[in-house]
C-alpha positions in Angstrom: 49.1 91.1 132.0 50.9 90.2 129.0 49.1 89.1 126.0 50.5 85.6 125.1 49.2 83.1 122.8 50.2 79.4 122.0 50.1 77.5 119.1 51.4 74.3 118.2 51.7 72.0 115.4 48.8 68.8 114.6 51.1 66.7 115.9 50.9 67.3 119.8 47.9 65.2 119.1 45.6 67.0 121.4 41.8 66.4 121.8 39.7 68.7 120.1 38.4 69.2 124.0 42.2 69.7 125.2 42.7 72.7 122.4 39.5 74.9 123.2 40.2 74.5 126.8 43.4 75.8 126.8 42.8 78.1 123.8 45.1 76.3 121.4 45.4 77.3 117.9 46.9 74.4 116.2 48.9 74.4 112.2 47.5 71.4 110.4 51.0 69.5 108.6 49.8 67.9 105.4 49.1 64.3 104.4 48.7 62.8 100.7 46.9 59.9 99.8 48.5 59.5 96.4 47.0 62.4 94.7 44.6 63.5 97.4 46.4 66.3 99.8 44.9 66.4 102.9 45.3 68.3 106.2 46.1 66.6 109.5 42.7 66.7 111.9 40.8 68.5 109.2 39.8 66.6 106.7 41.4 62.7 107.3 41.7 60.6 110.3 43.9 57.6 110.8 41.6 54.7 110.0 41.2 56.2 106.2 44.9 56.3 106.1 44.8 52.4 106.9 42.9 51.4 104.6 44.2 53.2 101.6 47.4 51.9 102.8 45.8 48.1 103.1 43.7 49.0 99.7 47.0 50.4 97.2 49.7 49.0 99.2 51.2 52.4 99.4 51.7 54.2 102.7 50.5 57.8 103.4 53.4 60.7 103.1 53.2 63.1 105.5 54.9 67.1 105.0 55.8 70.1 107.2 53.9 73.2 107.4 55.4 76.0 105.0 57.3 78.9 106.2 54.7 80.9 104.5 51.8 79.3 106.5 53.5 79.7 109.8 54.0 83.6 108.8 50.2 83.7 108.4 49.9 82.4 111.7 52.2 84.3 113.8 51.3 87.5 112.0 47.7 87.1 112.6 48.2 87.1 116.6 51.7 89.5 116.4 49.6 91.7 114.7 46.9 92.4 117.6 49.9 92.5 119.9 50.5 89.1 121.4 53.5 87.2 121.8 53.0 83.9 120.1 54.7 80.8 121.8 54.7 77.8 119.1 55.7 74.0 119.7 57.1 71.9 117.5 57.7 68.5 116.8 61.5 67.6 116.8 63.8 69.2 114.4 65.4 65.4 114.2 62.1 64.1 112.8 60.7 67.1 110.5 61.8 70.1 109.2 58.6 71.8 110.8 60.9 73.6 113.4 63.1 74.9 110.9 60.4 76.4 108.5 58.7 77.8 112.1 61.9 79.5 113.2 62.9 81.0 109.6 59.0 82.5 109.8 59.7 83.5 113.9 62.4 85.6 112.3 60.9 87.6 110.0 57.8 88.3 112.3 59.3 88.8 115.3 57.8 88.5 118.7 57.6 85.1 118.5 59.2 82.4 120.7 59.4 78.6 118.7 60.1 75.5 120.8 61.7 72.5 119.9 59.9 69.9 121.5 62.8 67.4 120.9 59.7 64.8 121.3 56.3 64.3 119.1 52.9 63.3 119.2 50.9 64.1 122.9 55.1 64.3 124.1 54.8 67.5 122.7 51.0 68.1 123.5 51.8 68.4 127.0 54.4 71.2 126.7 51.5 72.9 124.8 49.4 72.8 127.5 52.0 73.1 130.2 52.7 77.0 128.3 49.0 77.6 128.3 49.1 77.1 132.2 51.4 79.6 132.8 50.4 82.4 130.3 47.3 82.0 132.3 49.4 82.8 135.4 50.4 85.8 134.0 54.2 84.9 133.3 56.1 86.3 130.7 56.5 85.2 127.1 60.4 84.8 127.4 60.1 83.5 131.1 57.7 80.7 129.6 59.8 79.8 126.9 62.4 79.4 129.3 61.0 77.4 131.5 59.8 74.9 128.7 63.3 74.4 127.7 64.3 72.9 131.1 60.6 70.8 131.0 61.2 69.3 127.8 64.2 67.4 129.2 62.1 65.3 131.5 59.5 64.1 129.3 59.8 60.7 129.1 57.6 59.4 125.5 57.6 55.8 124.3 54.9 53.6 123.0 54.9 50.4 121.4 53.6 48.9 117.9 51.3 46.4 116.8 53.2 46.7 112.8 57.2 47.6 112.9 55.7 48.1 108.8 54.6 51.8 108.6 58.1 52.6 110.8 60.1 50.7 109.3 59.4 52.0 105.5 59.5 55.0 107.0 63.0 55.2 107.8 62.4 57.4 110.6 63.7 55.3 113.8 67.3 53.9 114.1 67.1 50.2 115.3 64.6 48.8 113.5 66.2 48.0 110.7 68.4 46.0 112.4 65.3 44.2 113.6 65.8 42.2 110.4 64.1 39.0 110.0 62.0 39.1 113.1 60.1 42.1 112.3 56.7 40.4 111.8 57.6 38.9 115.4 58.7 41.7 117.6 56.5 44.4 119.0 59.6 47.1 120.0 58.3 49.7 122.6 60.0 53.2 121.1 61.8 55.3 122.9 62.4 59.4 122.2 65.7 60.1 123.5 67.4 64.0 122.3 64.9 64.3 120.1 64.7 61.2 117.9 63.3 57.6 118.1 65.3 54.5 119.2 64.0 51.1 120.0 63.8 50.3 123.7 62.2 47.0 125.0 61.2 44.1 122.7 57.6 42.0 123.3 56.0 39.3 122.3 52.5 38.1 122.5 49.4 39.1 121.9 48.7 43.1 121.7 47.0 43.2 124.9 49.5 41.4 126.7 52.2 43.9 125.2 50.6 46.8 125.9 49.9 45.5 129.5 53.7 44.9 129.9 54.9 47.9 128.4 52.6 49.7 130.8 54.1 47.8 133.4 57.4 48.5 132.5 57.2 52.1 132.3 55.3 53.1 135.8 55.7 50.0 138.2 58.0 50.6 141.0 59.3 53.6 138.8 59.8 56.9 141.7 60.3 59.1 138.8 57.4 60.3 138.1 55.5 63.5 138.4 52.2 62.5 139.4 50.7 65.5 137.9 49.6 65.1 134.2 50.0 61.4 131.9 49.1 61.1 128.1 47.8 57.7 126.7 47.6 58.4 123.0 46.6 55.5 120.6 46.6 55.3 117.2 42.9 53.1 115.9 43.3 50.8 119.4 40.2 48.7 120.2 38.5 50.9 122.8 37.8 47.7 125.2 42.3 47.4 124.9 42.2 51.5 125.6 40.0 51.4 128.5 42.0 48.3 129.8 45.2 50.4 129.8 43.7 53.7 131.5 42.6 51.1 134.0 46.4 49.9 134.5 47.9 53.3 134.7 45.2 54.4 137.3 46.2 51.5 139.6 50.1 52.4 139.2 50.2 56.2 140.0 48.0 58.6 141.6 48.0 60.8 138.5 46.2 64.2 138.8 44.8 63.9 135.3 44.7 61.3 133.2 44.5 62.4 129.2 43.5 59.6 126.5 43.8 60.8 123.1 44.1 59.5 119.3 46.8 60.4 117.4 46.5 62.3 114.5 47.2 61.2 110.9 50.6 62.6 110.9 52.2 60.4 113.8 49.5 57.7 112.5 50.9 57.0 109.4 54.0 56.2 110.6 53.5 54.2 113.6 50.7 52.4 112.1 47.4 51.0 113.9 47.2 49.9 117.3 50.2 51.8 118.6 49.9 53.1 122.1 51.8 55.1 125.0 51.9 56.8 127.6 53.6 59.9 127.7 54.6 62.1 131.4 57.3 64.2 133.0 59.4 62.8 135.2 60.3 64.7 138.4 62.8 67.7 138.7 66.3 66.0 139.7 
C-alpha cells in the first residue's frame, strides 16, 4: 500500500481529537497581536484575541504560511517516501494555496488542494482524504476524488458582530449592509471559494442561530447524512449544546463533529459565530 500522508492548514479548524485520529499533521498560519507573533492553535486561542481587540481597539491580523515552511513540511514526509496530500483554505481568501503550491513544485510528490471553502469546510476534506488513504487508494486517485467532493460542501454560518468582517474586507456584501450593521446578523455563505452574504436575522443570538439552523437542514433532501461540522467561534456552551440538539432532530447524521474555530477564522468572524458545515449529496 502506498504511503500517503495528509496535512492541512490551522484553519480546517479540527479538534485536537479529530487530527490524532486521523493522523493529521497540521501548518499553524500566524497571528499578531500588535507586536506579539503568534501561531494559530499553538500558542493563542480566540478569547485572547477578543479581548485584546475589546482592550486596544485594534483587531488581530492574521498571515499565510511561508513557502519556506511548507517546503519543511513536505520534505520531511517526501523524504521517508510518502506522498503528501495538503488542504488549503481558498486561494480567494489567502495566499496560503499559492505559497503551498510554489513549495509542491520544488519538492515534488506532493498533491495541494484548493479547498475553495475554510474553517471545518475544509476540515472535512481533510478527514475525508485520511479515509481513503486508509483504504489504500492512491495519492493521485485521492486527490481526484477531492476535487469533485469539494463542489458539494455547502459552509455558511452566521455572526453575532458584522465588526471583525466587515474591517476585514474579506466578504462582498457587507459593506453594503451600511447603516444596519449593528442590527443585522447575515448568515455567510461560501460560494466558488469566497464569502457572500446569504440570509439576514434578527433577534436575539439564540433565536438566530436556531433559525439559521432551521434554514439550512429543515425539509432540505440534499444532504448527505454521513458527516456535519458545527464549528463556533467563543459560543456559550448552553447555545452550542442547544444547536447540536437541533441538528440531531433534523437529520440522522452518522457523526456529528462540534469544534471551535481557530484564531485564524476567529479573528475575522468575531465571537459567537456559528455553522454547520456538510456535503450535500452526489447529483
Amino acid at each position: 500500500m502506498a504511503k500517503i500522508k495528509i496535512t492541512c492548514d490551522s484553519t480546517c479548524d479540527l479538534t485536537k481529537e479529530l487530527y490524532s485520529k486521523y493522523d493529521i499533521e497540521v501548518l499553524p498560519l500566524q497571528v499578531a497581536l500588535g507586536e506579539r507573533i503568534c501561531s494559530d492553535g499553538v500558542d493563542v486561542e480566540a478569547e485572547e484575541l477578543y479581548e485584546y481587540a475589546k482592550r486596544t481597539g485594534v483587531l488581530p491580523k492574521t498571515s499565510a504560511v511561508s513557502v519556506g515552511a511548507y517546503e519543511d513540511l513536505f520534505r520531511k514526509y517526501t523524504g521517508d517516501g510518502f506522498a503528501v496530500i495538503h488542504i488549503n483554505i481558498s486561494s480567494k481568501l489567502s495566499a496560503c494555496h499559492q505559497n503551498a503550491c510554489i513549495a509542491a513544485e520544488e519538492v515534488g510528490g506532493v498533491f495541494v488542494i484548493d479547498s475553495m471553502n475554510l474553517s471545518s469546510g475544509s476540515g472535512q476534506l481533510a478527514i475525508a482524504a485520511a479515509e481513503m488513504a486508509a483504504e489504500g487508494m492512491e495519492a493521485a486517485a485521492i486527490a481526484e476524488r477531492l476535487e469533485e467532493m469539494k463542489t458539494r460542501l455547502d459552509v455558511s454560518f452566521v455572526l453575532q458582530t458584522l465588526e471583525y468582517l466587515h474591517k476585514g474586507g474579506r466578504c462582498s456584501g457587507v459593506a453594503a449592509l451600511g447603516a444596519n450593521l449593528l442590527k443585522l446578523r447575515p448568515e455567510i455563505l461560501v460560494a466558488d471559494g469566497a464569502m457572500t452574504v446569504g440570509r439576514k436575522y434578527r433577534g436575539s443570538m439564540e433565536k438566530t442561530v436556531m433559525d439559521y439552523i432551521r434554514g439550512r437542514l429543515e425539509g432540505n433532501d440534499n444532504v448527505e447524512p454521513g458527516r456535519i461540522m458545527i464549528t463556533h467561534t467563543a459560543m456559550p456552551q448552553e447555545l452550542v449544546d442547544e444547536a447540536e440538539a437541533l441538528v440531531r432532530s433534523l437529520h440522522p447524521f452518522r457523526e456529528i463533529c462540534v469544534t471551535s474555530a481557530g484564531s485564524t477564522i476567529a479573528s475575522h468572524c468575531g465571537p459567537a459565530c456559528i455553522g454547520v458545515l456538510f456535503f450535500r449529496k452526489k447529483a
